[in-house]
VEXKEFI-731088 format. One record per residue (C-alpha): residue in one letter; x, y, z. Coordinates in pm, whole numbers. Each point is the difference from the previous one (the first is absolute). Last residue first. Layout:
N
+------+--------+--------+--------+
: zaza :   east :  north :     up :
+------+--------+--------+--------+
:    a :      X :      Y :      Z :
...
+------+--------+--------+--------+
This chain:
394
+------+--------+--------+--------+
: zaza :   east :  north :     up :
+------+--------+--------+--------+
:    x :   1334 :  -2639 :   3152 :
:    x :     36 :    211 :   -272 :
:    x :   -294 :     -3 :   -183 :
:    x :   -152 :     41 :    346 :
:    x :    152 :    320 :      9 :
:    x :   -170 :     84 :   -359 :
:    x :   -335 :    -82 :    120 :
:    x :     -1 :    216 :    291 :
:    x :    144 :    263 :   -230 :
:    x :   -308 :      8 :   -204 :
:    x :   -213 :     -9 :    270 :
:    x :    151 :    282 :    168 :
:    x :    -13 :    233 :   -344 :
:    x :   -367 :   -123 :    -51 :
:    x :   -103 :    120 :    343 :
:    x :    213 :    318 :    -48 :
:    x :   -155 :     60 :   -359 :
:    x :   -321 :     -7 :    165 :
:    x :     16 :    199 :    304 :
:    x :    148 :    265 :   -227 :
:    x :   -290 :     -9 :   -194 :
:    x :   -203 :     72 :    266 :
:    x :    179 :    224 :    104 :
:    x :    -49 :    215 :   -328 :
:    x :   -360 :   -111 :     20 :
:    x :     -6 :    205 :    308 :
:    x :    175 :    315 :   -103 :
:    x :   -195 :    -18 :   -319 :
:    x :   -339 :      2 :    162 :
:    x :     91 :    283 :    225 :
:    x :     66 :     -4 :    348 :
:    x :   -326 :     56 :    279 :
:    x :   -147 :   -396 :    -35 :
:    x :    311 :   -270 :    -29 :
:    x :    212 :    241 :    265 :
:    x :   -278 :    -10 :    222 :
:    x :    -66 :   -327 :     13 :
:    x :    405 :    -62 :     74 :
:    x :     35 :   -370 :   -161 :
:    x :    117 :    159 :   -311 :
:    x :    249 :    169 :    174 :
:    x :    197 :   -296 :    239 :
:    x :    -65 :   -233 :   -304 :
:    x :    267 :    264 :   -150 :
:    x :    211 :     17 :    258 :
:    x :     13 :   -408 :     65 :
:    x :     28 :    -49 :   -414 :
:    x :    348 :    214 :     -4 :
:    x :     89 :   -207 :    351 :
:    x :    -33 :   -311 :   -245 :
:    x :    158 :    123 :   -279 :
:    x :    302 :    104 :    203 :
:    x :      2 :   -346 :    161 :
:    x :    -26 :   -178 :   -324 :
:    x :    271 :    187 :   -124 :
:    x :    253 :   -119 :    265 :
:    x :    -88 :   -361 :    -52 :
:    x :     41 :     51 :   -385 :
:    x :    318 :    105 :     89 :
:    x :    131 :   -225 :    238 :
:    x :   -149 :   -270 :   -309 :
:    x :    182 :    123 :   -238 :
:    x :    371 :     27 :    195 :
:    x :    -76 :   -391 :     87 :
:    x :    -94 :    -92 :   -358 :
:    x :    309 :    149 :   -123 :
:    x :   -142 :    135 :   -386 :
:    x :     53 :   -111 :   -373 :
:    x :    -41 :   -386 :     16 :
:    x :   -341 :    -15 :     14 :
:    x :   -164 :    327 :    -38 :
:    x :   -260 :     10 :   -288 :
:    x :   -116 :    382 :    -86 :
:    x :   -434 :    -20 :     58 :
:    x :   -187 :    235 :   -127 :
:    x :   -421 :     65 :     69 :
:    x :   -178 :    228 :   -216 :
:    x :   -305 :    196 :    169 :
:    x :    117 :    379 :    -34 :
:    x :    421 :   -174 :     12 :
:    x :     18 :   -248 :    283 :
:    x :    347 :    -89 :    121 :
:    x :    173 :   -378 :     64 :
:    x :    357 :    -87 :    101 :
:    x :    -35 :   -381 :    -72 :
:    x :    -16 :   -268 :    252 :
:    x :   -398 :    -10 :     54 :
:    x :      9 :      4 :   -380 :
:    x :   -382 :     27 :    -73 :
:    x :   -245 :   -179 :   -262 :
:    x :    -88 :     44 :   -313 :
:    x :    289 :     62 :   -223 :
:    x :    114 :    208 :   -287 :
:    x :    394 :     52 :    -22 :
:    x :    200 :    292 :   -108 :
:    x :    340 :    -90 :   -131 :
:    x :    422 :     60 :     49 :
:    x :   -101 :    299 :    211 :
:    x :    265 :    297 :    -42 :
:    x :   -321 :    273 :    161 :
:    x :     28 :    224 :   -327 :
:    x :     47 :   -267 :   -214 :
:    x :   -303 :   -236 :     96 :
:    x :   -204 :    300 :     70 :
:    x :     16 :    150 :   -299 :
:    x :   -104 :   -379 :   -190 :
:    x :   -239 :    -43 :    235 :
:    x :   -180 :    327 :    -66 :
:    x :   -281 :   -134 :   -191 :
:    x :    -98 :   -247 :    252 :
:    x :    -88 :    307 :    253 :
:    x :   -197 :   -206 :    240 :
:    x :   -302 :    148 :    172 :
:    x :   -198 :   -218 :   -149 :
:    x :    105 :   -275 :    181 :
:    x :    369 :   -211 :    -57 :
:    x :    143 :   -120 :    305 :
:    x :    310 :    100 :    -91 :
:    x :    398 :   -228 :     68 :
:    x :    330 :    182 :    -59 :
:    x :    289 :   -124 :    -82 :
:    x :    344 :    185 :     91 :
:    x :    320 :     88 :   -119 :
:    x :    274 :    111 :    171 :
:    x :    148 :    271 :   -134 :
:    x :   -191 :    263 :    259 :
:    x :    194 :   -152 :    288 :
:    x :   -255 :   -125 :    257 :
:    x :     35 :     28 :    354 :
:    x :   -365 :    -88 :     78 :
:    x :   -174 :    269 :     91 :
:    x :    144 :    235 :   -307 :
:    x :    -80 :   -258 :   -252 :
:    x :   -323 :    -30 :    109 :
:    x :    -15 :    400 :    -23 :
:    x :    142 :    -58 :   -342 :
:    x :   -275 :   -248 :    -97 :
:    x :   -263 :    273 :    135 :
:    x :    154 :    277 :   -139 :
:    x :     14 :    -90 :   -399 :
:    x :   -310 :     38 :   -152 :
:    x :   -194 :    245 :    282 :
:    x :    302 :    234 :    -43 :
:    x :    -50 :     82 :   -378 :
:    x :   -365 :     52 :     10 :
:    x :     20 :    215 :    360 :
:    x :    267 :    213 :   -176 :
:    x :   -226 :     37 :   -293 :
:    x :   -232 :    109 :    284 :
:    x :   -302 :   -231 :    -88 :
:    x :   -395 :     73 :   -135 :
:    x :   -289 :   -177 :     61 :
:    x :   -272 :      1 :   -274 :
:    x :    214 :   -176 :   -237 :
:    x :    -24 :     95 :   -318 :
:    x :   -347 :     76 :   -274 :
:    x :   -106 :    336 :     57 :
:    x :   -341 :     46 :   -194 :
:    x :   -143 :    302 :   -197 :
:    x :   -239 :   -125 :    -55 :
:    x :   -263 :    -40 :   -338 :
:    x :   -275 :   -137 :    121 :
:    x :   -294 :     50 :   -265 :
:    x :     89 :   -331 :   -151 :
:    x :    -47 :   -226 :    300 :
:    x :    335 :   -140 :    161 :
:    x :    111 :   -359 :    -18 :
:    x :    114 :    -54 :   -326 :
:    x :    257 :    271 :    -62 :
:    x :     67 :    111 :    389 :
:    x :     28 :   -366 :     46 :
:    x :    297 :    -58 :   -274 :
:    x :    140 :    325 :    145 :
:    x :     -3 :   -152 :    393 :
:    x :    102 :   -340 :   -119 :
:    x :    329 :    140 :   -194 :
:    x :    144 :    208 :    306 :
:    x :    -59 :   -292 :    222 :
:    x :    247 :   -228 :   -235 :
:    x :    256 :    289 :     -6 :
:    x :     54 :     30 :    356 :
:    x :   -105 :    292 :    177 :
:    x :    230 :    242 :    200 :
:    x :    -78 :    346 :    163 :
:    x :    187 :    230 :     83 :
:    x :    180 :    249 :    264 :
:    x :    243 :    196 :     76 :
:    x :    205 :    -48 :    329 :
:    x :    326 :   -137 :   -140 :
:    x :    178 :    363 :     72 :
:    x :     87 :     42 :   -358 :
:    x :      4 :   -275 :   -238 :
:    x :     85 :   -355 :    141 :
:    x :    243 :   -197 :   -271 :
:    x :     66 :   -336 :    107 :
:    x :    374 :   -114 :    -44 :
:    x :     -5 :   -260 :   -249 :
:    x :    -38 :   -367 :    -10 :
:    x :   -121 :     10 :   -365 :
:    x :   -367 :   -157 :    109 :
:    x :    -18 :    219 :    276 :
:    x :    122 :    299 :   -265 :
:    x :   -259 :   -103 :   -208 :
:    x :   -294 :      8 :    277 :
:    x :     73 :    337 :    175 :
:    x :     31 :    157 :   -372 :
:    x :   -305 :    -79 :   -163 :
:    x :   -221 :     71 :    364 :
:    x :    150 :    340 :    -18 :
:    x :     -5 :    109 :   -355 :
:    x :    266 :      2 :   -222 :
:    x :    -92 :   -274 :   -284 :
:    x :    296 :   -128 :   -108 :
:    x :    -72 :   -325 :     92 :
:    x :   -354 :     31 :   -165 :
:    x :   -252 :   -200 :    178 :
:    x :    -51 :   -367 :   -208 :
:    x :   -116 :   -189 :    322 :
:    x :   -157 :    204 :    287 :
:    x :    -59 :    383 :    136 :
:    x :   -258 :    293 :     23 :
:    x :     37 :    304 :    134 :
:    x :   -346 :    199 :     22 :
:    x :   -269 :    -47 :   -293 :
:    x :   -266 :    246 :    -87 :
:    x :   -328 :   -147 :   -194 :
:    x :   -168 :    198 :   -194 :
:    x :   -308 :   -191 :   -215 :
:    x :   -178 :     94 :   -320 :
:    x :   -366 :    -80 :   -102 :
:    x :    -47 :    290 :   -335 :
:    x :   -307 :    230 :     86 :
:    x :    167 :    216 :   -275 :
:    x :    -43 :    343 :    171 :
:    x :     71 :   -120 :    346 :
:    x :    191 :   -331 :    -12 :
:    x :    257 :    172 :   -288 :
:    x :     21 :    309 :    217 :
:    x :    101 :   -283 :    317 :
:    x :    270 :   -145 :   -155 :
:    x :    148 :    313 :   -173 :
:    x :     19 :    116 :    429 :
:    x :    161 :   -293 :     58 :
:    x :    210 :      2 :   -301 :
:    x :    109 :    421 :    124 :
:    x :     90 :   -157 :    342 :
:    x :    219 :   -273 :   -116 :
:    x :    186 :    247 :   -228 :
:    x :     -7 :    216 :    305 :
:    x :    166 :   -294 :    186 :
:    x :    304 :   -106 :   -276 :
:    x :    104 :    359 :    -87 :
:    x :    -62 :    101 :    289 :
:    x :    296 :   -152 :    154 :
:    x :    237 :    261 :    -98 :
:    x :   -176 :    249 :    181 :
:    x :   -249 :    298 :   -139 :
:    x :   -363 :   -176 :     85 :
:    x :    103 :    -54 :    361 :
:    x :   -298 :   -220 :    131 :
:    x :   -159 :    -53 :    374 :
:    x :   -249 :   -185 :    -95 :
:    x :   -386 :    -41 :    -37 :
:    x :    -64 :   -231 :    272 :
:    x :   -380 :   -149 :   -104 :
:    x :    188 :   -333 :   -102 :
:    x :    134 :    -26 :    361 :
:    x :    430 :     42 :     37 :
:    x :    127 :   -167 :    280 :
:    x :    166 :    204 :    160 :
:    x :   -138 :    400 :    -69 :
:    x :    249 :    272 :    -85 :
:    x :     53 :   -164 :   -364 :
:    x :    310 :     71 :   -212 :
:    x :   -170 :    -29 :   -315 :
:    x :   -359 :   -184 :     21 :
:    x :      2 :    -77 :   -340 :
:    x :    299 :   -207 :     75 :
:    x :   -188 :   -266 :    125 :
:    x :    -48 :    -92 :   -364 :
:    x :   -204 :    -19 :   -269 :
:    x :   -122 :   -354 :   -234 :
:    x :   -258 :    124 :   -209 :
:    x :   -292 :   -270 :    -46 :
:    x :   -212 :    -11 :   -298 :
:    x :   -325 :   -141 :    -79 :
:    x :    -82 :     -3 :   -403 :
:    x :   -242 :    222 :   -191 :
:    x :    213 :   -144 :   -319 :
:    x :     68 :    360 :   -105 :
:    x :    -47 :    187 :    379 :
:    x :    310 :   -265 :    119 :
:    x :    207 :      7 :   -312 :
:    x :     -4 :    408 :     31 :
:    x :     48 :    -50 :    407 :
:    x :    333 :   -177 :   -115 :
:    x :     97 :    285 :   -229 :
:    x :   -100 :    299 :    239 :
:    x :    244 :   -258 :    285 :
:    x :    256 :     19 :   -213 :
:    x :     -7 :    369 :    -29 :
:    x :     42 :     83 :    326 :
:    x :    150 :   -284 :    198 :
:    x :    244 :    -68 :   -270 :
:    x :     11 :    345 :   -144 :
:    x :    116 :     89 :    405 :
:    x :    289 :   -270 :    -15 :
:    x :    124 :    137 :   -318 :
:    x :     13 :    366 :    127 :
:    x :    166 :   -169 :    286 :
:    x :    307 :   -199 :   -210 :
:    x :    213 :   -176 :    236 :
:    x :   -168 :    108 :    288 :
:    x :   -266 :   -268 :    -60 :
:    x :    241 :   -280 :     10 :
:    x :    230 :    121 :    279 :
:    x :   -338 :     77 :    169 :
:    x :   -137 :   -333 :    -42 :
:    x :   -382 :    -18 :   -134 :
:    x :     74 :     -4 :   -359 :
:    x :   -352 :     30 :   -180 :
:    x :   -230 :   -255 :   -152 :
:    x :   -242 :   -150 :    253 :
:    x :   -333 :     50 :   -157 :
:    x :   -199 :   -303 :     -3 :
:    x :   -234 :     -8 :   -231 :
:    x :   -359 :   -210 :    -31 :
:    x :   -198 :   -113 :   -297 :
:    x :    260 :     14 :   -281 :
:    x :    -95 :     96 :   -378 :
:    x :    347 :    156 :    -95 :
:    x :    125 :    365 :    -18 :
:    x :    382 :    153 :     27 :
:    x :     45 :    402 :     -7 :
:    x :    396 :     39 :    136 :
:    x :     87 :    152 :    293 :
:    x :    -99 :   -366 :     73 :
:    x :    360 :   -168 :   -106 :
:    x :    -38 :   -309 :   -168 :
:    x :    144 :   -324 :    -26 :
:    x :   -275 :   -210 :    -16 :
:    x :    -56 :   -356 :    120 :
:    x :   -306 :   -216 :    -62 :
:    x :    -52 :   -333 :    282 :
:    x :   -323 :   -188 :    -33 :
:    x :    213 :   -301 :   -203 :
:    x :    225 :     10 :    261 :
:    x :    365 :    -76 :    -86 :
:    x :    100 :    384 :     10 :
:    x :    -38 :    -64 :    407 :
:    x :    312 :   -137 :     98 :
:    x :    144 :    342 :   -192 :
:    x :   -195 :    207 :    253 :
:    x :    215 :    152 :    246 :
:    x :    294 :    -44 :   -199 :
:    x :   -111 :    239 :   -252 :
:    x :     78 :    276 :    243 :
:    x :   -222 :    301 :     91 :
:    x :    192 :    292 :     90 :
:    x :     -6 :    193 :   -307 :
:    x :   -106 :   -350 :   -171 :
:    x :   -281 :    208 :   -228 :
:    x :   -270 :   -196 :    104 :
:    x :   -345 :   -169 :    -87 :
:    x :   -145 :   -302 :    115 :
:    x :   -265 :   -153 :   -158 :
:    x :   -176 :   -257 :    196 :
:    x :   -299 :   -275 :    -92 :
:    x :   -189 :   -109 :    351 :
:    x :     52 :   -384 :    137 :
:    x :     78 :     72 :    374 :
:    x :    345 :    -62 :    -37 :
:    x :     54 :    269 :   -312 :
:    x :   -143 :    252 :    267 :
:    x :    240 :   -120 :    338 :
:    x :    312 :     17 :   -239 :
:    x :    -47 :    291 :   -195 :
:    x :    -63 :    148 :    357 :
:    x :    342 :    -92 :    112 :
:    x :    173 :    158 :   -351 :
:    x :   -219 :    313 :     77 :
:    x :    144 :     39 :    338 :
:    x :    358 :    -35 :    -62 :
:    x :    -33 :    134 :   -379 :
:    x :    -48 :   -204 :   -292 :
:    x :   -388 :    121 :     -2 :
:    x :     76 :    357 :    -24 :
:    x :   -335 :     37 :   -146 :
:    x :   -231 :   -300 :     79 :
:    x :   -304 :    -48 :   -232 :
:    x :   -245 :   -273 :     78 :
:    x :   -205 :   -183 :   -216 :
:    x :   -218 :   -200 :    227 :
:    x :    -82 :   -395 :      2 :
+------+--------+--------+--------+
């Protein structure tokens, strides 16, 4: 058993790691000042006998004989840390000289929890640890990332000339049970207004980009950066997603493929559906609940095998199946499934017609050919699949 120290421990991410500490047996204090942080979070966990809550705010000297820290404290929403920026920067700033204090007293590891932010309003996609940023030190925003910035820096004095073990970790967007509603940011707001059946908000031209993690991954990749990691190894590491979506792209890749069903088939967008998922681990099982009202489906249904009869589309490696019977005319269907398969089918012909061309396969680049390739494949699996689905019908 550890004694472990989380500051803004009621948060979203501090309430999680409360959580995933207190289950592996350690003793936790958790400290906050319920800016942002909500009791809720962790009232299910004031039961525990290895559970201590504070309400404190870490401007504010605090000491107690811990082993390890987590610093997390600080609004990370800009409503939130717009609200009051000098604030937000004594947070980062001075909070962080306080924690560091409790760290170099008990000679305890620490672990600062920064932000993709640090690397301002980066030229380079996706950001490597060794980018140093494109920053604006004067905007409204900075507030929040050169208060990040400065406890990095703090981080690494204290390492230096104290030889104390701390850690920098940087998260990117991050999402999962107990986000704030009113939270602002992009991920926040897609999901709640799915939920509330409201129009979805796309900001600007829909063709910036991020990064999404869920929650659960966010929590494993500190808790391993803690234990896992020699002492002398101080990061910084991004923890996110390493790929990266259009918010456009995140927004249409939930609800287009049921629509485009619906747009085959005749229909109306009132009409509810079910929808059947080979589950792998491509599977967004999170997002059920934003898909469920976003795409009308009445329920989302594990399975193991195909629908031949279903409408079926692969998402990465994620096979879906929308049940048919009694929604379509079998005899329009199946004149155009026929006419598909004979597109897909001269589509395959062209491109066998390249890739069996030796020179072709030698003199063009790698990429061109694995591009064809591929094509070959998703055409083979394309005719298969709606071989299957006119015998369905037969």
């Amino acid at each position: 058993m550890k004694r472990i120290l989380i500051s803004g421990g009621a948060g979203f991410i501090g309430s999680h790691l409360c959580e995933r500490l207190l289950a592996e047996g350690n003793d936790i204090i958790c400290i906050d000042n319920y800016f942002t942080g909500h009791k809720s979070n962790i009232r299910h966990l004031l039961p525990h006998p290895n559970f201590e809550v504070i309400r404190h705010d870490i401007v504010y000297p605090y000491m107690a004989e811990v082993e390890e820290i987590y610093n997390l404290a600080c609004p990370a929403s800009p409503i939130y840390y717009q609200h009051d920026p000098i604030k937000t920067t004594q947070t980062s700033v001075i909070g962080s000289i306080n924690m560091l204090g409790m760290a170099k007293y008990n000679r305890a590891k620490i672990l600062q929890a920064s932000t993709s932010e640090v690397y301002g309003d980066p030229l380079i996609h996706p950001q490597r640890e060794d980018y140093w940023g494109h920053v604006n030190p004067l905007g409204v925003r900075s507030c929040y990332d050169e208060g990040k910035r400065c406890a990095e820096s703090l981080f690494m004095s204290y390492y230096r000339e104290h030889g104390i073990p701390v850690k920098i970790i940087r998260i990117f967007n991050t999402y999962g049970p107990k986000m704030d509603i009113n939270d602002g940011r992009v991920v926040s707001n897609f999901i709640v207004q799915a939920l509330r059946g409201d129009n979805i908000t796309i900001y600007g031209d829909g063709e910036q980009s991020r990064s999404f993690q869920y929650i659960d991954d966010l929590i494993e990749g500190m808790v391993r950066m803690m234990n896992d990691t020699p002492d002398d190894f101080t990061g910084p590491v991004n923890i996110g997603n390493p790929n990266e979506f259009t918010i456009a792209e995140l927004a249409r890749e939930v609800i287009s493929s049921v629509r485009n069903v619906r747009n085959q088939k005749n229909l109306p967008q009132k009409e509810a559906l079910t929808l059947k998922v080979i589950a792998d681990e491509n599977y967004p099982a999170e997002y059920a609940p934003v898909m469920r009202k976003m795409a009308n489906l009445t329920a989302i249904e594990t399975v193991t095998e195909k629908d031949p009869a279903a409408a079926a589309f692969i998402v990465k490696t994620t096979q879906y199946f929308v049940p048919m019977a009694g929604k379509i005319d079998a005899e329009a269907e199946r004149r155009k499934l026929t006419d598909e398969l004979a597109y897909q089918k001269g589509f395959l012909a062209i491109v066998m017609k390249k890739l069996s061309n030796e020179r072709f396969v030698q003199s063009a680049p790698g990429k061109v050919v694995a591009n064809e390739r591929a094509k070959q494949a998703d055409a083979e699996a394309k005719i298969a699949a709606i071989k299957a689905q006119l015998e369905a019908l037969s």
